[in-house]
C-alpha positions in Angstrom: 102.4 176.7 147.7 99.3 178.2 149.3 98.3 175.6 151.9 94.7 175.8 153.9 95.9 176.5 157.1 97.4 179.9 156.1 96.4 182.6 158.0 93.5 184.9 156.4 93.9 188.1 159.4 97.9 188.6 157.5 96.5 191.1 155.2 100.6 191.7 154.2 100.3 188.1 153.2 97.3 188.1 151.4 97.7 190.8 149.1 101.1 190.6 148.9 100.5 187.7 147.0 97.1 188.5 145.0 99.7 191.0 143.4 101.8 188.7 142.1 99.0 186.4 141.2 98.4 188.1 137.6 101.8 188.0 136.8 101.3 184.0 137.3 98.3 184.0 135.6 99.5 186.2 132.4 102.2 183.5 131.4 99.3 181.1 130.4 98.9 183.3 127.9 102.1 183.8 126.6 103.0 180.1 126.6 99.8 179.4 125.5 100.1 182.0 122.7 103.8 180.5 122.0 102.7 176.8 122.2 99.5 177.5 119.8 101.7 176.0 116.8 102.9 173.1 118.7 99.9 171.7 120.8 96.3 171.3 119.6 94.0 173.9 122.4 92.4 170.5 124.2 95.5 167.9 124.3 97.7 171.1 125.8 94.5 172.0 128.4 94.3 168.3 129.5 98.3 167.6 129.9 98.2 170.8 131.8 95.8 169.8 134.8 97.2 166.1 134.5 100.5 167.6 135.3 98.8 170.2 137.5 97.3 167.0 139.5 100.0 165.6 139.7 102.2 168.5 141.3 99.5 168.9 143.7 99.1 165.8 144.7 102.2 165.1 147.3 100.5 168.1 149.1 96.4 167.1 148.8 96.8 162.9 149.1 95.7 163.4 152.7 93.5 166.0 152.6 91.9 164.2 149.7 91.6 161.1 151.8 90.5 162.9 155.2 87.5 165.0 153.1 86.8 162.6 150.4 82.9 162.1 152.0 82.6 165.9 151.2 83.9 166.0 148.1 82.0 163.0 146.8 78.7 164.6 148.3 79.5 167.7 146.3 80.2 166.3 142.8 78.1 167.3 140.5 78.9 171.3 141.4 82.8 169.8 141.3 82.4 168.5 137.7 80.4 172.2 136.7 83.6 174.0 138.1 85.8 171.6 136.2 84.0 172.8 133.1 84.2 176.3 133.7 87.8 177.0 135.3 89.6 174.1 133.7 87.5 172.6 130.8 86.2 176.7 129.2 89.3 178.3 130.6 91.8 175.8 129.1 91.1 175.0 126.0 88.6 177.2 124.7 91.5 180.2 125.7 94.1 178.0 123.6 91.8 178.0 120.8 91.1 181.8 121.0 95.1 182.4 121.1 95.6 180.5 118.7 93.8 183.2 116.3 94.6 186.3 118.7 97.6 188.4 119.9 98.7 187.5 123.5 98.0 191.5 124.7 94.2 191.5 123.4 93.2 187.7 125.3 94.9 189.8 128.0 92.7 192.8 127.9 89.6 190.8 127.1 90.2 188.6 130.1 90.6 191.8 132.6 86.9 192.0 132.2 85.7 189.1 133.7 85.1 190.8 137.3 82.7 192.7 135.5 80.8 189.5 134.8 81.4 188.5 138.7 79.7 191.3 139.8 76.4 191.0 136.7 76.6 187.3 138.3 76.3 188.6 142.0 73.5 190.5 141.1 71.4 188.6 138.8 71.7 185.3 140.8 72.1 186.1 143.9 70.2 190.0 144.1 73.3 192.0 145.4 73.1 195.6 144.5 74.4 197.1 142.3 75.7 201.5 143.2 76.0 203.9 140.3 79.6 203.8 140.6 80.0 200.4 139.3 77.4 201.0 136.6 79.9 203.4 135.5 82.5 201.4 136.1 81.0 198.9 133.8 80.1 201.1 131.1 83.6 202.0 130.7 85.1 198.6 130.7 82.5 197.4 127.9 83.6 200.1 126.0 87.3 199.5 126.0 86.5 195.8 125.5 84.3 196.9 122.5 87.7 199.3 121.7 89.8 195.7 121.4 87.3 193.7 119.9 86.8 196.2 116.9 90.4 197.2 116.6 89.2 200.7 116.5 87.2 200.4 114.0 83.6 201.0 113.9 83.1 199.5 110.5 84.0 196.7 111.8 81.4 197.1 114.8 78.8 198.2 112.3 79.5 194.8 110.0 79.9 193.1 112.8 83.3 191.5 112.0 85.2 190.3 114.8 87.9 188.1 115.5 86.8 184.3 116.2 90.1 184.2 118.9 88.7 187.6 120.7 85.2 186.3 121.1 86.4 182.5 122.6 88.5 184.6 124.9 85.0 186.9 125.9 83.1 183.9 126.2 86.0 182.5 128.5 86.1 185.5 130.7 82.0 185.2 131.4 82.7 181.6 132.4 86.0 182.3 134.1 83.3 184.7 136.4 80.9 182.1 136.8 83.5 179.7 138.4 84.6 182.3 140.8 81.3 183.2 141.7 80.0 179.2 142.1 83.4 178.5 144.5 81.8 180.6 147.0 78.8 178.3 147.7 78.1 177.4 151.2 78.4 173.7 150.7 82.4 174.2 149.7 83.1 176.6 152.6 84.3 173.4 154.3 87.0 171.8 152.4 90.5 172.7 152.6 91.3 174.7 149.7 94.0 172.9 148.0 92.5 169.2 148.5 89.2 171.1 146.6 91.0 172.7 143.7 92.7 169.1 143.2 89.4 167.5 142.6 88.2 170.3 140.7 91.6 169.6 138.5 90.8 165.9 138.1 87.3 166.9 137.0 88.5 169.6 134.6 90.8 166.9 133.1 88.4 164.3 133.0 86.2 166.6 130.7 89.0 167.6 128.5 90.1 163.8 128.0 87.7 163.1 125.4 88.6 166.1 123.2 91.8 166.0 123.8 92.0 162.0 122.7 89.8 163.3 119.6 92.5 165.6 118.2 95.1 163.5 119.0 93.4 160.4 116.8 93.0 163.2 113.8 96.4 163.7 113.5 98.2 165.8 116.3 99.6 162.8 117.7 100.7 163.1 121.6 103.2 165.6 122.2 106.6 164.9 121.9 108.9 167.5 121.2 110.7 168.9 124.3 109.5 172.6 123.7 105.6 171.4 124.0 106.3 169.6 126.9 108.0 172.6 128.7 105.0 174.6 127.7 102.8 172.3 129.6 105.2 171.8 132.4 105.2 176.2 132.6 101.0 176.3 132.1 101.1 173.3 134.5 103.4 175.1 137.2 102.6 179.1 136.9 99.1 179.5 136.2 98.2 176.3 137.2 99.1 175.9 140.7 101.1 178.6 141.9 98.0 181.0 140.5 95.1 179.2 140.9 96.1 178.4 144.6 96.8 182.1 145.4 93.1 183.2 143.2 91.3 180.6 145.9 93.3 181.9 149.1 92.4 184.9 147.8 88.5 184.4 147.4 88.5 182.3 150.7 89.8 185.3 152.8 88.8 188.3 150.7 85.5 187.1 148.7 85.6 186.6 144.8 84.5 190.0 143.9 87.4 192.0 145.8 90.2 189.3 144.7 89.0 189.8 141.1 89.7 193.3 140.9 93.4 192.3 141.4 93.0 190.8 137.2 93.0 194.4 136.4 96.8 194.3 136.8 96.8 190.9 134.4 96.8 193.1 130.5 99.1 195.2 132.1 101.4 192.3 132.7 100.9 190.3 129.7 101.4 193.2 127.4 104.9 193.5 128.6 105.3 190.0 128.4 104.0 190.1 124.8 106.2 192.5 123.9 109.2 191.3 125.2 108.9 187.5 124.6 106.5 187.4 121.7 107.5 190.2 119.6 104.2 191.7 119.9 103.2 195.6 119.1 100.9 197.5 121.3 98.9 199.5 118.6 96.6 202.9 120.1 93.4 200.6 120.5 95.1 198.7 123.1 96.1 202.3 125.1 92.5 203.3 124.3 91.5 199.9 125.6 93.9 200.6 128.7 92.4 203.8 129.6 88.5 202.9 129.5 89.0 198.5 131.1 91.5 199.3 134.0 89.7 201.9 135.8 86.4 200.4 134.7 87.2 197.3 136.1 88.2 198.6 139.4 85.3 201.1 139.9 82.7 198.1 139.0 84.7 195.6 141.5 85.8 197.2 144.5 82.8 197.2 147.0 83.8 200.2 149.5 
């Protein structure tokens, strides 16, 4: 557990952990892609920050208590970062796996600090050097690599996979939610008692779609294997990851901890292959060579 008071000048510490962060992270999308027969994307998303929430909470009831003026005053931003990091990047990526492999949600999701660094500049008018142009260029086009399968008749008919597009449009707001936890107003809060009421919001979004599906048919979950799914996404990307990604961005800045996702396809597609059965074909090494180096020339600022 990553608590507030840990010290930001360890640099050992700190990225000592970010590596091991996309390791964490990458086992929400092999449970997820595992669970996607068992668990509708929403009910599996909500049970995950519930269970997330309630992990936390032995560690954040004080801190809760002690900032709860703060975190009142900053709600609405809360309830937007509930949306984007828990609500977007929960079940919206469930629904995407459910209709994609595990190693292309992977690869697709490596690009989001692209987006952090669009976002940085766009909103708030950071530059922008011709190295991570570059950078960017080649990342696009090994994302474009995955999303066509290597096929440009698909690019040219414009025939994409529904699952690799939800899993895009997750990685833009997975940015956006790195980005917004830098504002000034949150620079205050303990970390952990501000990622548990930024869980509570994200599960207070997902309720209503998740009671939706489960009064069409799903039912709540029952079966021992979905609940060890949600216990894993609960436990592993969910706290343990999510705690080290805002240590991170508290001590290094969003744009520099992102660049440690590059490392997150790379992960996962070992994971794939060994736990999901799953075959890494030549647009995923085409997609290696062009997103990983990509990413890290249009992410790391020195």
């Amino acid at each position: 557990m990553i608590h507030s008071d840990a010290n930001p000048r360890n640099p050992w510490l700190t990225y000592g952990l970010l590596a091991v962060m996309p390791l964490l992270f990458s086992s929400n999308i092999i449970i997820g892609r595992a669970a996607s027969s068992m668990l509708e994307p929403a009910t599996m998303a909500f049970f995950r920050w519930v269970v997330a929430f309630l992990i936390l909470l032995p560690f954040t009831w004080k801190g809760l208590r002690d900032n709860r003026e703060q975190l009142a005053g900053q709600l609405p931003l809360l309830v937007l970062l509930g949306i984007l990091g828990m609500g977007i990047c929960g079940a919206v990526v469930y629904l995407g796996l459910s209709e994609t492999q595990a190693t292309n949600a992977a690869l697709i999701y490596a690009t989001s600090p692209l987006f952090i660094v669009l976002i940085d500049r766009v909103f708030f008018g950071r530059t922008i050097t011709a190295r991570q142009i570059l950078g960017i260029a080649l990342a696009f086009t090994g994302m474009s690599l995955i999303l066509m399968k290597g096929s440009l008749a698909k690019l040219f008919a414009m025939q994409f996979n529904q699952g690799d597009i939800l899993i895009g449009i997750a990685s833009i707001s997975w940015a956006a939610y790195s980005t917004l936890q830098k504002h000034k107003s949150l620079s205050g809060i303990p970390i952990l008692p501000l990622f548990s009421t930024i869980i509570a919001m994200g599960a207070l979004v997902l309720a209503p779609f998740a009671l939706w599906e489960i009064t069409q048919g799903a039912g709540i979950p029952v079966e021992p294997m979905a609940w060890a799914s949600i216990f894993g996404v609960a436990l592993l990307p969910s706290v343990l990851a999510f705690s080290i990604y805002k240590f991170g961005i508290k001590t290094i800045g969003p744009s520099q901890t992102g660049v440690f996702l590059y490392f997150m396809p790379v992960y996962a597609a070992l994971l794939a292959v060994l736990f999901l059965g799953e075959h890494l074909q030549t647009y995923h090494l085409f997609g290696f060579l062009f997103v990983l180096p990509g990413v890290m020339m249009a992410a790391y600022r020195h």
